[in-house]
N, C-alpha and C positions, 0 to 999 in steps of 0.2 A: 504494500500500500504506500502511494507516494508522501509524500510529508511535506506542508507551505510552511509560512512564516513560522519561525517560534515555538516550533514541535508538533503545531496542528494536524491532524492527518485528515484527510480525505471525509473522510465520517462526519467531525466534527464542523467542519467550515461552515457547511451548510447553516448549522447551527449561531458559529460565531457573525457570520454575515446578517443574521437578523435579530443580534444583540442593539440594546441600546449603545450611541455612542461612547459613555463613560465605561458603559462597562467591558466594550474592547481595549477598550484605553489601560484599563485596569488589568486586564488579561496579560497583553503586550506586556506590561510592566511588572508582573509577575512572570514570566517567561523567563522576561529579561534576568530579574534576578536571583532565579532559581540556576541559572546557565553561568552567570558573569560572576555572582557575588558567593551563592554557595557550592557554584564549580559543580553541579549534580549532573550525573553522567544524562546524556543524547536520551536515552530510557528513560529514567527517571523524570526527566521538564515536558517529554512526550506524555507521558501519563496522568500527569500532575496540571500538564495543561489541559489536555481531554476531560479533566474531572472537572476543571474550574469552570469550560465550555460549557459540560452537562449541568453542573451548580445553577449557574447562570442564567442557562435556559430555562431553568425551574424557577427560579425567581424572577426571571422577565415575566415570565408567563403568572406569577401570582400579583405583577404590577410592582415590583421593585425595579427601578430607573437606574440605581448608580450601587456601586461596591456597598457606600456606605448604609443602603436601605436594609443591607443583611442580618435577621438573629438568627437565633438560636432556634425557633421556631422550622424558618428558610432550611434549614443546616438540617435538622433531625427531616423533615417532610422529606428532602432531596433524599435523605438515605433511604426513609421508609419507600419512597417511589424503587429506590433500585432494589430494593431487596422482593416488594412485591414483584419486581421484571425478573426472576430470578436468580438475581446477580448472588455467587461463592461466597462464604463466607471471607476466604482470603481476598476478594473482590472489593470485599465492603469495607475489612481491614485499612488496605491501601488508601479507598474515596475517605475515610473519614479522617486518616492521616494526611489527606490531600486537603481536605476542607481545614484541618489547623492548621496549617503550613500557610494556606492560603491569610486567613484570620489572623493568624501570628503576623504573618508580613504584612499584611493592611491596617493592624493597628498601628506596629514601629512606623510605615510612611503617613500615618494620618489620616490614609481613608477611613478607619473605625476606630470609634470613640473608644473602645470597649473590644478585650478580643472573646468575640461571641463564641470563635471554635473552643477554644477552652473547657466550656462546659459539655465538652459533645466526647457522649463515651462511645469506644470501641469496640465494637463486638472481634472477640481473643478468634484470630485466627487458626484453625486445626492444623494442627503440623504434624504429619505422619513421619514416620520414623526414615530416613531414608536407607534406600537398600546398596548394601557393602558388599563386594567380596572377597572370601578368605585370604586370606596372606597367600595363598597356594595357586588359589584363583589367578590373584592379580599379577604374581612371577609370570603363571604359564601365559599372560595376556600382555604383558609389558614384553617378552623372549621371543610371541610368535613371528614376526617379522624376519627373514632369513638375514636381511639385514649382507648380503654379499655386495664386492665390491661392484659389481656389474649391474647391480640392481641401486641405485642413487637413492630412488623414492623411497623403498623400503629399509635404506641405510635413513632418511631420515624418517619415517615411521616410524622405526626403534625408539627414535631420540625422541618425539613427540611422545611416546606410550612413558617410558622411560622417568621423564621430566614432569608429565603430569603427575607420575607417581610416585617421586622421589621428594618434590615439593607441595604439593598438592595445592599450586596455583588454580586459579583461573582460565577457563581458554584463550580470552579475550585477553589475558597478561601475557598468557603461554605466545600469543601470535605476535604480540607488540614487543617481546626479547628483541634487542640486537644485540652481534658481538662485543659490542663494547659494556654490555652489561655482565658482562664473567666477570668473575675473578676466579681462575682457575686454578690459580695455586691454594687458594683456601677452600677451594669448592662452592663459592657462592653464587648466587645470582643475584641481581638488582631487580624489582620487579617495581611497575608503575601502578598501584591496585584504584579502586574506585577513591573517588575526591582526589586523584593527584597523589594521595599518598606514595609516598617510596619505601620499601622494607629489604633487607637483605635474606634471603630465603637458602638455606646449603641442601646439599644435592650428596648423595653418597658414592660408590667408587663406579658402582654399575652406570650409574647414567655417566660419570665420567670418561668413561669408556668409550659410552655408545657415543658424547659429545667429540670425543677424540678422533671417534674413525668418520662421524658426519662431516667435521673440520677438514681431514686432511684429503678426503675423496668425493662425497658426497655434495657439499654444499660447492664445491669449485664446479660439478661437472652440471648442475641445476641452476648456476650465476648466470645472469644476464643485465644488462645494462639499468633495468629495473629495480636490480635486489638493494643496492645503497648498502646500508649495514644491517641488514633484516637477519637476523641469526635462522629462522626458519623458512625455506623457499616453497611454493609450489614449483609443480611443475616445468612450467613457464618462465619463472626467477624470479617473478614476483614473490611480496611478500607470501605466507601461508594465511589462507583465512580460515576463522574460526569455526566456520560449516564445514571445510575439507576436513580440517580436524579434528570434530563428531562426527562426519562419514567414516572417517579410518578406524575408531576406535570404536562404532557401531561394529564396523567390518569384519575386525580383527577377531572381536569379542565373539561375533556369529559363527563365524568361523573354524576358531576354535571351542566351539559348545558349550560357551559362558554364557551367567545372565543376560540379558540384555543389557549394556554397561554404556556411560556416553563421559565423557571429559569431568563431568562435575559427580559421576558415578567413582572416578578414580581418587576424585580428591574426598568426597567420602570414605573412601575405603583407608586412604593415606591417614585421613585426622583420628581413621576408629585405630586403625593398625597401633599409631604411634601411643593413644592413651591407655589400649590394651597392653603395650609394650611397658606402660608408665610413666610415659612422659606428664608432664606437669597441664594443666589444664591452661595455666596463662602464658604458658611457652607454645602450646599448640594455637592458640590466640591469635600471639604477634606472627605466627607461621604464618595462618590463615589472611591475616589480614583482618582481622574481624573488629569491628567498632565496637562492639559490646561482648563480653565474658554470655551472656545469655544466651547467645547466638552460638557461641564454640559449645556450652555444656548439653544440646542435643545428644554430640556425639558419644557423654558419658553415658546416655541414656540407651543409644544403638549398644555399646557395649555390655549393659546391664542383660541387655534382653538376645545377645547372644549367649549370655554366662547363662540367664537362665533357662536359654531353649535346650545347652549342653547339659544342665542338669535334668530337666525333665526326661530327656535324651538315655542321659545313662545311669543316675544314681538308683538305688534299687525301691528308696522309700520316695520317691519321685511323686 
């Protein structure tokens, strides 16, 4: 779907074109600084702007004229309309997060008196457990790539399966590597995470490896005038995009008669692996990238509920 100004997509315009004029005004200028001011990734000001479109439409349509005619009333009716459309719970989550964000920045610039989102609760979005595979799983899924000199793609396929699983980035991090982000004497990487953030991420001796023999054969023989310093090439020499990099690891996974497994399936597996191992909860945190401890202790929980599938599994008073 294509996307206009300010993260609008196609859907919404319609919508925005028959807003009063203040409250495009007001729209724009939320866009704006949800992009400039708190840096929120392409995704996120797309979504955030759809919501405020949808908002808006529901309060044009009750006869509010500008930002400022917004309460609390406006705020809760918009949600009850989406949720009677059947909108997810994790749906609803997002819009209502979308509506304080909205309110918060309209009070600090003065379009409201009052930040009316404030008093607008949440419905707790269901988070299912996500699904991991065994330590044993993820070798024979990170190894399957023959990974021969002759074969370039699959020299860097290793290193992709490899790297997702040795740091358990993101794919969208995993594609925006360049060379210059190693430090390979200490094993690190540099990775660029959501907000801009920069972390240092280390890598163990197997992807070492696999980074070794992609460097000396692999990435020379996929160069092209295109690549610049892109640590991961397609094809072509261009960069690697992050769809190629869920097909392969779709591929690989099928292939070899694994779960279904995709990019953010491996860095699940990486964050269960390493707190099964015992790693520190706020050490797999700063790994992750993660803004919040809340968000890293799911994966205590994934490992709870492997411990106790293997007890009911095997102990005898099970």
């Amino acid at each position: 779907m294509g996307t206009s100004d300010h993260g609008r997509t196609r859907a919404t315009q319609a919508i925005y074109d028959d807003l009063p004029p203040a409250m495009r005004v007001a729209i724009d200028e939320f866009a704006h600084h949800l992009a400039t001011i708190e840096d929120r990734s392409v995704h996120t000001v797309r979504a955030y702007v759809g919501d405020a479109v949808s908002l808006f439409g529901h309060a044009a349509a009750a006869g509010c004229a500008k930002l400022g005619d917004l309460d609390i009333a406006e705020l809760r009716g918009w949600l009850a309309a989406q949720r009677s459309g059947g909108a997810a719970r994790t749906s609803m989550a997002r819009r209502a997060a979308s509506a304080r964000a909205l309110t918060a920045w309209a009070h600090r610039a003065g379009h409201l008196e009052h930040d009316v989102g404030a008093q607008l609760a949440s419905p707790r979005a269901h988070r299912t457990l996500p699904g991991v595979l065994r330590a044993d799983q993820a070798e024979k899924l990170v190894t399957s790539p023959a990974g021969s000199e002759e074969a370039p793609v699959e020299v860097r396929d290793r290193l992709v399966l490899e790297l997702l699983y040795a740091t358990g980035i993101r794919v969208s991090e995993l594609c925006g590597l360049d060379v210059s982000d190693l430090d390979r004497t200490r094993r690190l990487v540099r990775v660029l995470g959501k907000g801009g953030k920069e972390r240092s991420v280390p890598y163990g001796v197997p992807a070492e490896r696999a980074l070794d023999g992609y460097l000396r054969t692999a990435r020379p023989a996929l160069t092209s005038p295109d690549s610049g310093d892109a640590l991961l090439l397609g094809a072509r020499g261009g960069r690697l995009q992050p769809t190629i990099a869920r097909r392969l690891v779709s591929a690989y996974a099928r292939a070899e008669s694994l779960p279904h497994t995709t990019p953010h399936g491996l860095r699940h597996s990486a964050a269960t692996h390493l707190l099964e191992g015992g790693a520190d909860l706020r050490a797999v945190q700063e790994l992750l990238g993660h803004a919040s401890l809340a968000t890293t202790q799911i994966y205590t929980h994934v490992s709870v509920e492997r411990l106790r599938a293997a007890y009911r599994q095997a102990h005898p008073r099970a």
